[in-house]
C-alpha positions in Angstrom: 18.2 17.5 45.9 21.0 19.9 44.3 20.4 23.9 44.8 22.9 26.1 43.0 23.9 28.2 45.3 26.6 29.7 48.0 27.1 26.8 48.9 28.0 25.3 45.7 30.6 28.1 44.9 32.0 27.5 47.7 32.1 23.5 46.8 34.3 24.4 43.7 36.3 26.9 45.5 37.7 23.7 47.6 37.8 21.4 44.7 40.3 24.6 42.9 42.0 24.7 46.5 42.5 20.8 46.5 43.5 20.5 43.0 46.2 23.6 43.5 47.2 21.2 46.4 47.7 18.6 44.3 45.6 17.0 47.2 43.6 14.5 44.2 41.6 12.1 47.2 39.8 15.6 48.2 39.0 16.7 44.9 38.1 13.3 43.9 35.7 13.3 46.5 34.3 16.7 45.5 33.9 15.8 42.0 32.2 12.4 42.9 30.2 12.9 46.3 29.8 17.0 46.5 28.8 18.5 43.4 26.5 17.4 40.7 27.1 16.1 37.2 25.9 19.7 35.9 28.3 21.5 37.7 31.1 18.5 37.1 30.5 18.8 33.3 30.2 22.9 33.6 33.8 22.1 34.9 35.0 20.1 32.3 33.9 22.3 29.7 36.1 25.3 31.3 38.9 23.9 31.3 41.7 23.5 28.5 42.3 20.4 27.2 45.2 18.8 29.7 43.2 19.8 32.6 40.2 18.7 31.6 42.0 15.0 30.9 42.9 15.6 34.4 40.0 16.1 36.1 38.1 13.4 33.8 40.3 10.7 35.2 39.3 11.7 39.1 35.4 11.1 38.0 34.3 7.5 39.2 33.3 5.3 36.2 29.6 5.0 37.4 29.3 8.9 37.6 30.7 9.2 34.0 27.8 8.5 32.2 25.7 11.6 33.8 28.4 13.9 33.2 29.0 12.8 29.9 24.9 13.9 29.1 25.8 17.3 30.2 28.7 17.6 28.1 28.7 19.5 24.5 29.2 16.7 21.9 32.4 18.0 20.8 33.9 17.3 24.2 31.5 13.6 25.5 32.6 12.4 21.7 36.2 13.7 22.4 36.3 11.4 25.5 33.9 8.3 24.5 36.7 7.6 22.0 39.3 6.8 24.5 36.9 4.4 26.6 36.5 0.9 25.7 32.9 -1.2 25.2 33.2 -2.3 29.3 33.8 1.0 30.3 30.7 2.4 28.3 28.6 0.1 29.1 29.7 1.0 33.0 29.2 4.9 32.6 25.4 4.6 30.9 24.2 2.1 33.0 22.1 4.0 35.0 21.1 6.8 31.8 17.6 6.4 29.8 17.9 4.7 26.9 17.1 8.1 24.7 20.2 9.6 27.1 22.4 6.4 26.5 21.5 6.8 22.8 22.5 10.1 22.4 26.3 9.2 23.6 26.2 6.3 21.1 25.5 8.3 18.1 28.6 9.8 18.5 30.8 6.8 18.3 31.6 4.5 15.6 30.0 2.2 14.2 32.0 -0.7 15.2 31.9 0.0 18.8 28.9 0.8 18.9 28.0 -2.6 18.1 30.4 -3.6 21.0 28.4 -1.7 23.3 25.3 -3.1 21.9 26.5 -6.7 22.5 27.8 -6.2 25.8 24.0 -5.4 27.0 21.4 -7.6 28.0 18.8 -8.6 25.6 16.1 -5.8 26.9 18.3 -3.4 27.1 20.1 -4.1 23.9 16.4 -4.3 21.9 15.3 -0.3 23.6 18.6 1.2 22.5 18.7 -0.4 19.1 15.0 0.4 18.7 16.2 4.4 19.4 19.2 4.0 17.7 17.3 3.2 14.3 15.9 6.4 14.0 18.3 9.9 12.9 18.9 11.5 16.1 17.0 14.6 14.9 13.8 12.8 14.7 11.3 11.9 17.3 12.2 8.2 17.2 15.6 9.1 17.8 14.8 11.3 21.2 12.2 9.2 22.6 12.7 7.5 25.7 11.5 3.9 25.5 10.9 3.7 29.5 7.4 4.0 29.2 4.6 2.8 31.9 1.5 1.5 29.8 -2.2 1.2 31.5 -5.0 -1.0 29.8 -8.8 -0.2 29.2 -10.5 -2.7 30.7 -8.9 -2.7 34.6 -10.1 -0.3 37.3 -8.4 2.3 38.9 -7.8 0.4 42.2 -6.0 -2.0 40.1 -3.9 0.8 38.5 -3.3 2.8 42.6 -2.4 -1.5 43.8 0.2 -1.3 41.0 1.8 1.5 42.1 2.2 0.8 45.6 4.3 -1.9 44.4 6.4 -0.6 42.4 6.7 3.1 44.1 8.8 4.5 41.1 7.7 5.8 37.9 9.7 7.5 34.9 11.1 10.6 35.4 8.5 13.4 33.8 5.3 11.7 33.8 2.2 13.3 33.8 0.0 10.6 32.2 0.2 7.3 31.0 -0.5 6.0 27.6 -3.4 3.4 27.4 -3.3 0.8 25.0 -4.4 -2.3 23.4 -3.2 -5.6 23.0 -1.6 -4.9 19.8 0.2 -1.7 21.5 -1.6 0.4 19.3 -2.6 3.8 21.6 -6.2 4.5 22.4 -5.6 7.0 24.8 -3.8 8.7 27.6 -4.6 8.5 31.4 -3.3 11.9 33.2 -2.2 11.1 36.7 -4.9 14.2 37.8 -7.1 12.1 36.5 -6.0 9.0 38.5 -6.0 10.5 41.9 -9.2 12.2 41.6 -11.3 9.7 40.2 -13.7 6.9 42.0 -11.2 3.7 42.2 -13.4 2.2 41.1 -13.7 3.6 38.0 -12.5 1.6 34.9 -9.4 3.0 32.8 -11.9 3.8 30.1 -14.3 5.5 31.2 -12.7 8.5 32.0 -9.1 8.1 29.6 -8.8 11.2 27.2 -9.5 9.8 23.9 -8.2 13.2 22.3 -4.6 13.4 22.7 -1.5 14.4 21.1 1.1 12.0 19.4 3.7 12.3 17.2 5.4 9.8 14.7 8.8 8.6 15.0 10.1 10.5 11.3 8.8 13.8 13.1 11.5 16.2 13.1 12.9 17.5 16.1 12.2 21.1 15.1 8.5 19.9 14.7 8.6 18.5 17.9 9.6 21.1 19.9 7.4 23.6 17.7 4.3 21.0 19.2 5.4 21.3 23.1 6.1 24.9 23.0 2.3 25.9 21.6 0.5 23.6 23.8 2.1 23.3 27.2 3.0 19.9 26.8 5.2 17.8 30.0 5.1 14.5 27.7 3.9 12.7 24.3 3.4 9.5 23.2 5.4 8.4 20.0 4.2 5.8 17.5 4.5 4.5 14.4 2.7 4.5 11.3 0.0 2.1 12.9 -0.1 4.2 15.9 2.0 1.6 17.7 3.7 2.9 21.0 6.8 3.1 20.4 7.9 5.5 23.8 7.8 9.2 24.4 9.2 12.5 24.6 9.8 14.5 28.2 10.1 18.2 27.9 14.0 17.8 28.9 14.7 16.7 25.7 12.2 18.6 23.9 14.6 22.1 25.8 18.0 20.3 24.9 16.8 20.5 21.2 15.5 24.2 21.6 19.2 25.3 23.0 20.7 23.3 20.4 19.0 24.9 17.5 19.6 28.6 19.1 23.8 27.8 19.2 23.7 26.0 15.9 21.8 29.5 15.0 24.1 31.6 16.9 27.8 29.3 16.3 26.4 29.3 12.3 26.7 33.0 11.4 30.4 32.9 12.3 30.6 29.8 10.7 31.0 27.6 13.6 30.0 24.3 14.6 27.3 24.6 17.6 29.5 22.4 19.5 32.5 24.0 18.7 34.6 23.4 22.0 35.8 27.0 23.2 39.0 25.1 24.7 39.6 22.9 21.6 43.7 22.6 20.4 45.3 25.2 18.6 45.0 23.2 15.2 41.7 21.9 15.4 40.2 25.4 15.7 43.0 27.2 13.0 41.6 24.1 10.9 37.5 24.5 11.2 38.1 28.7 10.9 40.1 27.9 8.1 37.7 26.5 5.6 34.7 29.6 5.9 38.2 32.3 5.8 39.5 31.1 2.8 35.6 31.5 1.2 35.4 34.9 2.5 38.7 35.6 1.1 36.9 34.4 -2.7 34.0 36.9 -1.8 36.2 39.5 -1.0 38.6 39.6 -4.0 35.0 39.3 -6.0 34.1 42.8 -4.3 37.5 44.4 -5.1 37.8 43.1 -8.6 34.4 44.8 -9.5 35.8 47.7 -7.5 38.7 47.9 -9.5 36.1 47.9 -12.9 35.6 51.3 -12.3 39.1 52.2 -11.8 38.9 55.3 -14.0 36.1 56.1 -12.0 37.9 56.2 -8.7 40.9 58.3 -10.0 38.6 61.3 -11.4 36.6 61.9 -8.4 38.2 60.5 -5.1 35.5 61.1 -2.7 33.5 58.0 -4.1 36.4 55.6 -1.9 35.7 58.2 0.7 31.4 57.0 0.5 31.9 53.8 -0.9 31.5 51.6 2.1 28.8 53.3 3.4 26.4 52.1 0.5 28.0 48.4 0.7 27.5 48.3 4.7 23.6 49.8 4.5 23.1 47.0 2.4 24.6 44.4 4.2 22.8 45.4 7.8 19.8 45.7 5.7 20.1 42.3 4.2 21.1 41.0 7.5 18.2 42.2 9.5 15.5 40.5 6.8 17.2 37.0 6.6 18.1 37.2 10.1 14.1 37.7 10.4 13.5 34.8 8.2 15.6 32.4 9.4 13.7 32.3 12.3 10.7 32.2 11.3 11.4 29.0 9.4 12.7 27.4 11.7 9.9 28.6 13.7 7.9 27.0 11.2 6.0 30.6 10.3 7.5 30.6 7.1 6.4 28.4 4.1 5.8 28.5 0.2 2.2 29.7 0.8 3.3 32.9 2.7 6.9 33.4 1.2 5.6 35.7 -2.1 3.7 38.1 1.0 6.9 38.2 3.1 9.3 38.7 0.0 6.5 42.0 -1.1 6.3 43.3 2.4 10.6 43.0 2.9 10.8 44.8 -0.5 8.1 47.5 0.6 10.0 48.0 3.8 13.0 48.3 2.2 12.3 50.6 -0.6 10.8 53.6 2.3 13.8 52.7 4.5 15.7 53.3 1.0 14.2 56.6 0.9 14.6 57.9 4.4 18.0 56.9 4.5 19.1 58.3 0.9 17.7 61.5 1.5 19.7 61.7 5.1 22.8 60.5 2.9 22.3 62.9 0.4 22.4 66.0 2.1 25.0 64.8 3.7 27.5 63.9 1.0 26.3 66.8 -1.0 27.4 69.2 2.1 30.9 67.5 2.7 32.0 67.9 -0.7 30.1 70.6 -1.9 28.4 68.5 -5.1 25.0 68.0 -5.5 25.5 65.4 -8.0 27.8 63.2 -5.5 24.6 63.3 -3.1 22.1 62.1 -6.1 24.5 59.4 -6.7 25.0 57.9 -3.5 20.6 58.4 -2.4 20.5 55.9 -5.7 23.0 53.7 -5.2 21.2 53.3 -1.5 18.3 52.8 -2.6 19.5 50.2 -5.2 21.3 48.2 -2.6 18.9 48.1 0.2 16.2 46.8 -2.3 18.7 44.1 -3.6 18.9 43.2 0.2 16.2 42.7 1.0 15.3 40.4 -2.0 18.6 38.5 -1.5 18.0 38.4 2.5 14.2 36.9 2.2 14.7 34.7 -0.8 18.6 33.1 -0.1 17.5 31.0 3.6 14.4 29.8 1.4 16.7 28.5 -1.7 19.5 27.2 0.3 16.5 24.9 2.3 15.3 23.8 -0.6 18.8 22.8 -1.7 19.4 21.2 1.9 21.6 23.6 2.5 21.8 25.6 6.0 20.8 28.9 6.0 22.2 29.9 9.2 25.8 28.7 8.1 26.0 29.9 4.2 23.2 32.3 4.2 25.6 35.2 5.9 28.8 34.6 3.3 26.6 34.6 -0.2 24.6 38.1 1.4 27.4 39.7 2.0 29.3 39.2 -1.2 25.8 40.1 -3.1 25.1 43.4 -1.1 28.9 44.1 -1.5 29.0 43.6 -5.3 25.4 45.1 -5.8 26.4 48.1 -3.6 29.6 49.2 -5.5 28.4 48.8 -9.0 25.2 50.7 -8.3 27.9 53.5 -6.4 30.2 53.5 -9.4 28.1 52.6 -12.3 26.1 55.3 -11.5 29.1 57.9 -10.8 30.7 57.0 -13.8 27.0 57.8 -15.5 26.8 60.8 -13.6 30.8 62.3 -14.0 31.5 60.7 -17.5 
């Protein structure tokens, strides 16, 4: 068993030692006998692109495939595509299917169908079974290494079975019970198993009520279901309740992580695999594409500004407060989608509750208006001695941060329905509407005010 700890640091001290020594056979044996695949991959993933290259080709083929598991899909894709079908099949040999799956996914179509041929017939008929199903389904993150009990034996038949074979899938906690047919009648918790009479009959004390999930369940779905009830493991099945294999909590917290970096990666505009070490072009490439439409929204902003040119040149303190109404707006509007974004993908949000939500964010916003303007007011009106300046700006703050708050609670529900992500666009359309909003509310209403 691995422990992080001292002595781990002090494992890739050596390997940074042997490596600065050019001494490869004792940092091959480091990477390959000392540390574990987490740490390996960790490795790989801090390192720029030549050393990485480097240290990928001191990693035995038979460890590859656990590495590549812990790898950021950017990076296992990166170096699947330089391995042939022999060398694949080599690395995932010893994965689960739903692990070996995940790798495949990533490659093309064409050799994945190498791989695929290159397998034995059981093997090959699990991975293509997983492989039929989007990757961000259930079907797609099931594991198909399933252990199945019948009804009608006893548990001393079920405790014999085990003593032969003294090894059961990683994250078990029960066992599906099923028919002939396959189709799922229960589950038998290994509890239940050891402190039962043996001779008991599966049956009798299986729990009828269970939870399953179909294979077109979303992965957002599925981790919603673990994460309220606890749950180590669940059956998945098909439309005629038909085992098809399950889902282990360590997949169920891969997808959980995975959602929070596309989450985090999206407001910037990144990829949640984006590889922090990727070549100079690549990134200047991706960065690019969301730059040049922030460049759009931002000539939009100045072109309304210069609408009010006229505006501008008669009383100059309004460039002076002008950003202060566009950036209450946009922290406003960022707060609300921000809050709404999560809760859809927390599944809190839907078209039965969104009406309540979009009232309440308006109420919200139209006393934080309020406060706000007033503080804002007195302020402005201080600093350049014009009461009228501070009227102008307390309404053109209120304005804004109720134009916020309908943009930020109504945009992440549009662009869903539009199959759209929120969490990538949402942050570049609020901003250009709390900009726009906030300077023709400031000028229209100084230009009002001072005509």
């Amino acid at each position: 068993m691995y422990q992080f700890n001292n002595s781990t640091e002090v494992t890739r001290q050596n390997l940074n030692e042997a490596l600065e020594r050019r001494a490869f056979a004792d940092a091959r044996t480091i990477l390959n006998k000392q540390l574990p695949a987490v740490e390996v991959a960790h490795l790989l993933e801090s390192s720029p692109p030549k050393e990485r290259r480097a240290l990928w080709d001191l990693i035995d083929k038979d460890q590859g495939g656990e590495i590549l598991q812990h790898l950021s899909e950017e990076i296992s894709s990166d170096i699947l595509s330089k391995m042939d079908p022999q060398e694949l099949v080599d690395a995932t040999s010893g994965l689960d299917t739903d692990d070996t799956a995940d790798l495949l996914q990533q490659l093309p179509n064409q050799m994945v169908q190498e791989v695929l041929q290159s397998l034995d017939s059981q093997n090959r008929q699990r991975l293509e079974t997983v492989l039929s199903f989007p990757e961000d389904t259930a079907g797609g993150l099931m594991n198909t290494d399933t252990i199945t009990m019948r009804p009608d034996i006893t548990l001393d038949v079920v405790l014999r079975f085990f003593r032969i074979h003294s090894e059961i899938p990683e994250m078990t906690d029960h066992f599906p019970v099923v028919d002939r047919s396959g189709k799922v009648l229960g589950i038998l918790p290994i509890t239940q198993i050891i402190a039962s009479d043996p001779d008991a009959m599966v049956a009798d004390i299986m729990k009828t009520e269970f939870f399953s999930l179909k294979a077109n369940t979303s992965d957002v779905e599925v981790g919603h279901l673990f994460e309220r009830h606890n749950l180590v493991s669940v059956p998945v099945v098909d439309d005629q309740g038909i085992l098809l294999g399950r889902i282990t909590i360590d997949d169920v917290v891969d997808v959980i992580i995975e959602d929070a970096e596309h989450s985090f990666m999206g407001m910037a505009g990144l990829d949640d695999d984006e590889d922090t070490f990727a070549p100079i072009l690549k990134s200047t490439r991706r960065r690019t594409v969301w730059l040049v439409i922030n460049l759009f929204t931002a000539f939009t902003a100045s072109y309304v500004i210069g609408l009010f040119e006229g505006t501008l040149e008669k009383v100059v303190a309004l460039a002076i407060l002008m950003p202060i109404v566009a950036s209450m707006g946009g922290i406003a509007g960022s707060q609300t989608q921000t809050l709404i974004i999560r809760g859809i993908a927390l599944g809190h949000v839907s078209d039965k509750n969104s009406n309540w939500l979009l009232r309440r964010e308006l109420v919200v916003a139209l006393l934080n208006g309020l406060i706000l303007s007033l503080i804002v007011a007195v302020i402005a009106a201080w600093w350049f001695n014009d009461p009228k300046m501070g009227m102008v700006i307390a309404l053109a703050v209120i304005i804004n941060l109720l134009f916020a708050a309908l943009a930020g609670a109504s945009l992440p529900m549009i662009l869903r329905k539009g199959n759209i992500d929120p969490a990538i666009a949402g942050n570049v359309v609020l901003t250009t509407i709390t900009d726009v909003v906030g300077y023709v509310a400031f000028l229209g209403l100084a230009t009002i005010f001072y005509a």
